[in-house]
Each structure stands twice: as C-alpha cells, then as structure tokens.
C-alpha positions in Angstrom: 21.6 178.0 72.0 19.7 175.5 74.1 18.0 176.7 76.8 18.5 175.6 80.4 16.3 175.9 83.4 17.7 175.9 87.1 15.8 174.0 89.9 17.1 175.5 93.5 17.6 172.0 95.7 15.7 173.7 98.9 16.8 172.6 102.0 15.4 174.1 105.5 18.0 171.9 108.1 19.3 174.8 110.8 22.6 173.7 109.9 23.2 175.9 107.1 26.1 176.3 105.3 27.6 179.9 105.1 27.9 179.7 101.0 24.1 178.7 101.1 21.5 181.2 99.4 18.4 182.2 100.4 15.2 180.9 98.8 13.3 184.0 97.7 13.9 185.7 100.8 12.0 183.4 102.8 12.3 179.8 105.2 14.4 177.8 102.8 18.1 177.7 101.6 19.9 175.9 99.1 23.4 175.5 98.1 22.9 172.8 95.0 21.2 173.2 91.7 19.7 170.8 89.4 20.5 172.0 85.8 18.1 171.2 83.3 17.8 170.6 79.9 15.4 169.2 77.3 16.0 165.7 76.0 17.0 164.3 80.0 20.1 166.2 79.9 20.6 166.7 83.8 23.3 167.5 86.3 23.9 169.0 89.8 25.8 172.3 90.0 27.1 174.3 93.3 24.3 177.4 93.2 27.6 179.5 93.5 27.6 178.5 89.6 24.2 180.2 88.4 24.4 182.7 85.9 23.4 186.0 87.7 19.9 186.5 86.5 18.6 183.5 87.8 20.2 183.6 91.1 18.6 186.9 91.9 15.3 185.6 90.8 15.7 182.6 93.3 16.6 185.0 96.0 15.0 188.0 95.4 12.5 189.3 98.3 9.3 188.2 96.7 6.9 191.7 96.9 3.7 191.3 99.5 0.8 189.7 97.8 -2.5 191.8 98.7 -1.0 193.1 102.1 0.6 189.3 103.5 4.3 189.2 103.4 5.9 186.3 101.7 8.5 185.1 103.8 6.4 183.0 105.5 3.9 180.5 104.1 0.5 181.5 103.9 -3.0 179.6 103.6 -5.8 180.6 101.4 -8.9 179.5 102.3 -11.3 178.0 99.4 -15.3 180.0 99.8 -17.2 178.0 96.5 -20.4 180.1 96.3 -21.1 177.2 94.0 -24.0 174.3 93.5 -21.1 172.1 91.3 -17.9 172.4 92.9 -16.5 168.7 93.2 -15.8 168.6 97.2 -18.6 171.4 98.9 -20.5 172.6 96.0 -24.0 173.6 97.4 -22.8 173.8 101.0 -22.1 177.7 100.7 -24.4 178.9 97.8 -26.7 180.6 100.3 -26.2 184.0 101.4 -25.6 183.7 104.9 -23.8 180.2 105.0 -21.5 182.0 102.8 -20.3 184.7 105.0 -20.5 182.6 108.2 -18.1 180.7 106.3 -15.9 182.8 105.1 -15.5 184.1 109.2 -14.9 180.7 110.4 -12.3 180.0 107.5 -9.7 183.5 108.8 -10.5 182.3 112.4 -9.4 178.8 111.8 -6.3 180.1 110.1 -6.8 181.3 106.6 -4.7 184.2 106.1 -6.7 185.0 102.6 -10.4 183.5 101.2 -10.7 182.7 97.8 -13.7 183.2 96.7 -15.0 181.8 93.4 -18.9 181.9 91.8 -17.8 179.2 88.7 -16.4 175.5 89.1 -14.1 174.6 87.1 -14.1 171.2 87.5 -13.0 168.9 85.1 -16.3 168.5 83.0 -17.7 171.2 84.3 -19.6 173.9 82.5 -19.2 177.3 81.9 -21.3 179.8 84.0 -22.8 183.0 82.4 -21.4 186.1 83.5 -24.1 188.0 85.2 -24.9 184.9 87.1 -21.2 184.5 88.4 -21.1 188.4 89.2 -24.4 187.5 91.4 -22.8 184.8 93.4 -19.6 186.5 94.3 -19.9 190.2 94.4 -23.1 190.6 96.9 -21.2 188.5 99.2 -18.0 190.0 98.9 -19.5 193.7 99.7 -21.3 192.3 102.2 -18.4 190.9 104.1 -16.9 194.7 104.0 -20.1 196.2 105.2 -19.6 194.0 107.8 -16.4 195.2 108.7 -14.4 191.9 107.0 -10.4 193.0 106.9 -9.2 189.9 105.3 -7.5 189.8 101.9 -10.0 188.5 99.4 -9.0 186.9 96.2 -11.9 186.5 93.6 -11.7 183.1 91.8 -12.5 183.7 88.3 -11.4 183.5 84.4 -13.7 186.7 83.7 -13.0 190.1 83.7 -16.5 191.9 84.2 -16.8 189.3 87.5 -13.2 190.3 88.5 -14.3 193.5 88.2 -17.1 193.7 89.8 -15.2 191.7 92.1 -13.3 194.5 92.9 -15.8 196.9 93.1 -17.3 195.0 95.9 -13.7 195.1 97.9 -11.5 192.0 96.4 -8.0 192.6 96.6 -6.3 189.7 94.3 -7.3 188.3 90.7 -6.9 184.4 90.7 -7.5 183.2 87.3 -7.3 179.6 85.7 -6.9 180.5 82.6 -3.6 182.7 83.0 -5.9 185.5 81.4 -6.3 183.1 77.8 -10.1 182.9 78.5 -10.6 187.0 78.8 -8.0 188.3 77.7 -9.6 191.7 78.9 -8.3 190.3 82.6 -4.4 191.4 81.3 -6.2 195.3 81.6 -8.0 194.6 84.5 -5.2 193.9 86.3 -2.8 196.4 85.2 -5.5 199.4 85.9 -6.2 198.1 89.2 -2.8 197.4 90.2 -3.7 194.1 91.8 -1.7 190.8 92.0 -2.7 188.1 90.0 -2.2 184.1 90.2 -1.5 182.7 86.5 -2.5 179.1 86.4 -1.6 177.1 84.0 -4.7 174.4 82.6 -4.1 172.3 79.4 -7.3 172.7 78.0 -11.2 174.0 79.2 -12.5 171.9 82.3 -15.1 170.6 79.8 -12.6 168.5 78.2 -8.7 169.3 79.8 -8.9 165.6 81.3 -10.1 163.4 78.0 -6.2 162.9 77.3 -3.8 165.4 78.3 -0.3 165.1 77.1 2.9 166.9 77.3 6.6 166.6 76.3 8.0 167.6 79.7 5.2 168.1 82.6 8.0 169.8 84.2 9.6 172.0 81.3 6.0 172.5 79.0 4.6 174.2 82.8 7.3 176.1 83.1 7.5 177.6 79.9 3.9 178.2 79.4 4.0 180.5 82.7 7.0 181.9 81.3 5.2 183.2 77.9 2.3 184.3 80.3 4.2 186.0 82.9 6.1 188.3 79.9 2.3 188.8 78.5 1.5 190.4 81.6 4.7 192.5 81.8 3.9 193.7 78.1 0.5 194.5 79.2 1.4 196.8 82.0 1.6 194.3 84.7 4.8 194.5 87.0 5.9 191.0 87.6 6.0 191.9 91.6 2.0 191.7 90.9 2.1 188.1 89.5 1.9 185.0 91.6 2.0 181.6 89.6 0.3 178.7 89.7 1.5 175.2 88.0 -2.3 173.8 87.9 -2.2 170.3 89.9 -5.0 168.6 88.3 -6.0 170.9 85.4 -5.2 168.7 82.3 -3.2 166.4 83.9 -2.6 162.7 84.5 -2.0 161.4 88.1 2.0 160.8 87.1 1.9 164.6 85.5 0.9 165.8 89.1 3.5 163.9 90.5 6.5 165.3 88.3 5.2 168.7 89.0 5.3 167.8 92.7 8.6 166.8 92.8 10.2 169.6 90.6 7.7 172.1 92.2 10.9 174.6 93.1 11.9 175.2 89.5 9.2 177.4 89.4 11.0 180.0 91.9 13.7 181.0 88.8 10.4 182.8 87.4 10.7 185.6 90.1 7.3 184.9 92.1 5.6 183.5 94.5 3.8 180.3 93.8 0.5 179.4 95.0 0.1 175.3 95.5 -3.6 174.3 95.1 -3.9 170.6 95.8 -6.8 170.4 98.3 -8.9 167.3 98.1 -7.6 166.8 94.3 -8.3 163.3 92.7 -5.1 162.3 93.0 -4.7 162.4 96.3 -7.6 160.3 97.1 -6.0 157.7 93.9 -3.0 157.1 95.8 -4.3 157.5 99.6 -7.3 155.2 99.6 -9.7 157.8 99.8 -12.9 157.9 97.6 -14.7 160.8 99.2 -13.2 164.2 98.7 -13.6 165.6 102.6 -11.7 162.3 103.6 -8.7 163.7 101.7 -7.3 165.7 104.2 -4.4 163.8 105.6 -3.3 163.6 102.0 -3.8 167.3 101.2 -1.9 167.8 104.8 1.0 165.9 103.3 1.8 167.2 99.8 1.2 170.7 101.7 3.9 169.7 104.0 6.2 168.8 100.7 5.1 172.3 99.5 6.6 174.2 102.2 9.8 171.7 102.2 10.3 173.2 98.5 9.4 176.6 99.1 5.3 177.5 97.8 4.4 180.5 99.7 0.4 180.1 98.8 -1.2 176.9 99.9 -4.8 176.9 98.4 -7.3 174.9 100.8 -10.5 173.6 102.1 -9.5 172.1 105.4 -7.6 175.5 106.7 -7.9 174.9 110.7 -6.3 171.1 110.1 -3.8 172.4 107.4 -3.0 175.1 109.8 -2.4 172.9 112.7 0.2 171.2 110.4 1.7 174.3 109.5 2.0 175.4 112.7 3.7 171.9 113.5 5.9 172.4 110.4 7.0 175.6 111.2 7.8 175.0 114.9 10.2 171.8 114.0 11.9 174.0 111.3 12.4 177.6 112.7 11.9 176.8 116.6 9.3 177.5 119.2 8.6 180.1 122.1 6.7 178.6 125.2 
C-alpha cells in the first residue's frame, strides 16, 4: 500500500473558520491538507478528510519540553563553549565569558541555552570525550551554583558528556546525530527521563557536505525521523520526550534547505514539537548578500518569522534579543496586543 504523508496548510489569520483544527494545540490553524505521495503524486484535501491518527497527531497538545509550554513559540539561545564553531567559536571558551553569556542570552529573551562543547560544523572534527565533558559541565554546574533557573539543553552526540551534562544540572538532550553516533544516548535518555531533540544529518560534519543527495528532501527527512522517533519509543523513550529536528544545513544543498523550509509543517503529523535551527546558516548569507556570519541576522529573523507562520515551537539562535524583538512583533500582529 503506498504510503501517504499529510502536510497541515497552517494558517494564523483571526478569521478562522469554525471547521478549522488546531495546530498542535498551539497559535496556528488549518482547514486544508496537502496529501503527499512519492513519485509527485500531490493534492489538497479538506483536513475534515484525515484519517484519525494523523489528525490527532497534528492537534494533539504537544507535552512541555524541560518546564516551557509549547503553545507558544520559544527561543533557545546558542552558548558554543567552543574555539571552532563557524559564527562565535572562541568568543565564549573562557570560563567566565561563558556564564556572563549565558545571563545576558535569558535576559535578552532566550527562554532555554543550548549549550554545546563540540562543533559540528561541516568539516569539522570530532572532539575527545573528556575534553568535551571539560567545556560544558564545569560551566553548567557553575551556572546552578550560582543560582541559574533557566532550562539548559546540552548540545552533544555523546552520552558520557550528556551525562555528565546532567549531573552538572542540564535538563534536555539535543543531539545531532538522532542518537546514531552513541547509541548509548537512546538509555541515557530513557533513565533520565529527559526530552530529547532528534536531528536529522546525512552524514558526519567531516564530510556530510562533499555531495549530499536525496530522493525527496522532504519525504527521505521525514522518514528518517520517523525510523528514529520509533527507536526511541522501543528504547523506553515516551514520544512526549522527543522534540525533532529536520537539520537545515547538515548534509544539505542550498535548494535541500529550501524544500525543507517550505514543507517545514509536515513534520507536525510525527506528534512533536519541532525545533528550527537556522541561525547564521550558509544559506542564508548565499541568498541575502551576506559573507560574514554575524551579518546574517535579518536573514535568520526572516526564515524564523516563516517558522512561526508554519508552526516550529523551538527556534535555535545566536542573535536572541533581535530575534526576540521579532517575535514579539510577530506575535503582537497575530494574537493582539495589551497597552
């Protein structure tokens, strides 16, 4: 039987129709369906036409992600304890820069950090364990000494730096890999009972942008999460635990970014919430004009903006305070605002 994937047509206009459904529980709506199938079979159906699983995954009440509610979007705010990282590496290697900035990221908006001791880069190369344990967990228990409430999400693909990770007071798992690198991160996770982000990355970053290539973008993501997400579940995982991640940039051309972009809301029918990571990426600098990573921000501003339009409840970034000016922008246009 071929098999057909569902993408919600979101819509977030106050004029809503009263047969429209609810996206996830959250800010957008939709009342149309785009019905896939492989080989460019595609055609528009009334959402009152979706076979009954897949509606309540698209409308389901996504489960809180380490404390923060998903009905409304959410920034993460990137803290590279890094000397490589391709936009700030070596700006926040240092001890104290480091938890200055991770402060000045929640106060200019972030509502989680993400912090990560390993770039992954394309080309770069891979960091030894007890050297990535060293970066991120000192600061990490240091932030709690101090008295740091935020939720932190350790960045990594490893499950001894995830641990240690959480020993030090990290609250979220966000790994790269979708747990193919360490596979010991699928017990991690389900002992700790911590959410996880499952990225999806054709390839390691030492080589995942030689040549990528893909029969669908759009359909090969999508299944590939899939296979990972019921991984998880057979590990122990509960799949209100599981956030994905389609991997803008990780083994993929400019145009594969693009068609992942624009069909970014099929990814709802998997039942959770998806974190968007776009910030400063090569792409957006391709297309904008911009050679210099930290002059990306307009560009990461707007494909955040088409984020929220389609639903992503996790927008991963450098730039919070001027993402979060457009956010709050966004929202005030769309749901109204109190003087």
């Amino acid at each position: 039987m071929e098999k057909l994937y569902y993408r919600p047509l979101v819509q977030t206009d106050a004029a809503r129709p009263d047969e429209a459904l609810t996206l996830a529980d959250g800010w957008g709506w939709f009342t149309e369906v785009e019905q896939i199938a492989r080989g460019g079979a595609r055609e528009i159906i009334p959402a009152a036409h979706l076979p009954f699983d897949v509606a309540e995954r698209l409308t389901s009440r996504r489960a809180p992600v380490a404390g923060l509610g998903m009905e409304s979007p959410k920034i993460m705010g990137i803290l590279n304890l890094t000397p490589d990282s391709f936009s700030d590496g070596g700006q926040f290697d240092e001890f104290d820069a480091a938890l200055e900035r991770a402060e000045a990221l929640i106060e200019a908006g972030a509502d989680i950090l993400d912090i990560g001791g390993e770039s992954t880069r394309p080309g770069a190369q891979e960091v030894p364990e007890d050297e990535e344990i060293e970066r991120t967990a000192p600061v990490i228990a240091a932030l709690r000494d101090e008295g740091f409430s935020a939720p932190i999400s350790i960045d990594t693909r490893k499950a001894m730096v995830g641990d240690a990770a959480v020993e030090a007071g990290a609250d979220m798992l966000n790994d790269v890999s979708a747990m193919e690198f360490d596979p010991a991160m699928a017990e991690l996770a389900a002992i700790t009972g911590l959410p996880i982000c499952l990225m999806h990355a054709q390839g390691l970053p030492e080589t995942m942008q030689d040549d990528p290539s893909y029969g669908d973008v759009l359909l090969d993501v999508y299944d590939y999460l899939e296979e990972r997400i019921e991984l998880a579940e057979a590990s122990g995982i509960l799949r209100d635990r599981i956030v994905v991640d389609p991997g803008i940039g990780f083994g993929k051309t400019l145009q594969h970014n693009l068609t992942l972009l624009r069909g970014l809301s099929l990814f709802h029918a998997l039942g959770c919430p998806i974190l968007l990571g776009v910030s400063r990426k090569r792409f957006i600098g391709t297309i904008g004009g911009a050679d210099a990573a930290d002059a990306r921000v307009p560009g990461t501003l707007a494909v955040t903006l088409m984020g929220l339009g389609q639903g992503a409840q996790i927008h991963r970034v450098h730039d919070v305070a001027e993402i979060a000016q457009g956010l709050r922008l966004w929202r005030a246009i769309t749901e109204g605002y109190e003087e």
